[in-house]
N, C-alpha and C positions, 0 to 999 in steps of 0.2 A: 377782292375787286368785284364789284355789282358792272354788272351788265344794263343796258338802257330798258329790256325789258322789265328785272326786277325791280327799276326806281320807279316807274310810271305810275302804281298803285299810289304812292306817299304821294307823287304829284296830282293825283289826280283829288288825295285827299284836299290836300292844301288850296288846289281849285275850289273845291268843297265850301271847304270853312273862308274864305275869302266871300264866297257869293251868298253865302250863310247870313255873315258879318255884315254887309250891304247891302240884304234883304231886310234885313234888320232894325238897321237905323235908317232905312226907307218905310218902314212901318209905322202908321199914324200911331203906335204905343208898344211898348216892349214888356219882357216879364218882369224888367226893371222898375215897370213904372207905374204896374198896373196890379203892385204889393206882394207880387211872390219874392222878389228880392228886395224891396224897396228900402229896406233901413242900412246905413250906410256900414256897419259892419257884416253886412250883408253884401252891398252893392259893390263896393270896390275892391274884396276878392274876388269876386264874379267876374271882373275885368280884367281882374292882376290874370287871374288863372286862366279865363279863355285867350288873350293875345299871349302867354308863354307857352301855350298847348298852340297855339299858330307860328309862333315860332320856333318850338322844337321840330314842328311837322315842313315847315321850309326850311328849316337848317338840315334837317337829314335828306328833304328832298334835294337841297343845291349842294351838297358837300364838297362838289369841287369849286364853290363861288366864298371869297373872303368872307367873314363871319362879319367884320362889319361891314359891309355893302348889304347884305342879307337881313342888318341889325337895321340900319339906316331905311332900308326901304321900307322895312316892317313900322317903323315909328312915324314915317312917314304917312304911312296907311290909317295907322291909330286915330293921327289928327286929321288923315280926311274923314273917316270914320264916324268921329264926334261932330264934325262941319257937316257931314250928311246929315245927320241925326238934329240939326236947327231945322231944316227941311220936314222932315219924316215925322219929328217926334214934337216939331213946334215949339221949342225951348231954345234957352242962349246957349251961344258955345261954352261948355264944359271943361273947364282948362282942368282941373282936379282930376275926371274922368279921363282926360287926354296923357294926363303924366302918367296917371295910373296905369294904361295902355302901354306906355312907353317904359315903365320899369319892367313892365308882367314881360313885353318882347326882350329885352335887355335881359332878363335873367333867364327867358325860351330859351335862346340864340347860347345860352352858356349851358345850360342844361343840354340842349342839341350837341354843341360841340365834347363836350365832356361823353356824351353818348359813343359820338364818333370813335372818340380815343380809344373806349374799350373794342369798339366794335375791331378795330385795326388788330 
């Protein structure tokens, strides 16, 4: 059993990478776009991997919150994420980049829980 002390670190990470993420696609151009990651076997791990690393980091930080409410909210995030990003980065909304957001949180949110299990 974690105490509210010990979880506040993982939440404050997840604060983190949240303001990260929407600092981000509030930015007139990202590393996405401006060729460090630009070619697409490139680009859409880069998205799988950071929203599954945001959502391992809020699945361990809510563990007492259902895995899908946790999964839901995150995919939700995804697609405002890439709607921010018509603003920020000046392009159409991204539906490929959007799903890809929402598998990468999908398999976090099971990677997290599965974390859980040993941790118990």
């Amino acid at each position: 059993m974690t105490t509210k002390t010990q979880e506040l670190p993982i939440v404050f990470l997840g604060v983190a990478m949240v303001a990260a993420l929407l600092w981000a696609a509030c930015r007139p151009f990202s590393p996405l776009e401006i060729g460090l990651l630009g070619h697409w076997y490139r680009h859409y791990p880069a998205h799988f991997l950071i929203f599954a690393a945001l959502a391992i980091v809020w699945t361990l930080a809510l563990h007492r919150t259902p895995p899908m409410a946790v999964a839901l909210a995150l995919v939700a995030f995804s697609f405002m994420h890439e709607g921010l990003e018509i603003i920020g980065h000046a392009h159409g909304f991204e539906l490929h980049d959007a799903l890809v957001n929402a598998f990468g949180t999908l398999a976090g949110v099971g990677c997290g829980r599965t974390a859980l299990a040993f941790r118990a």
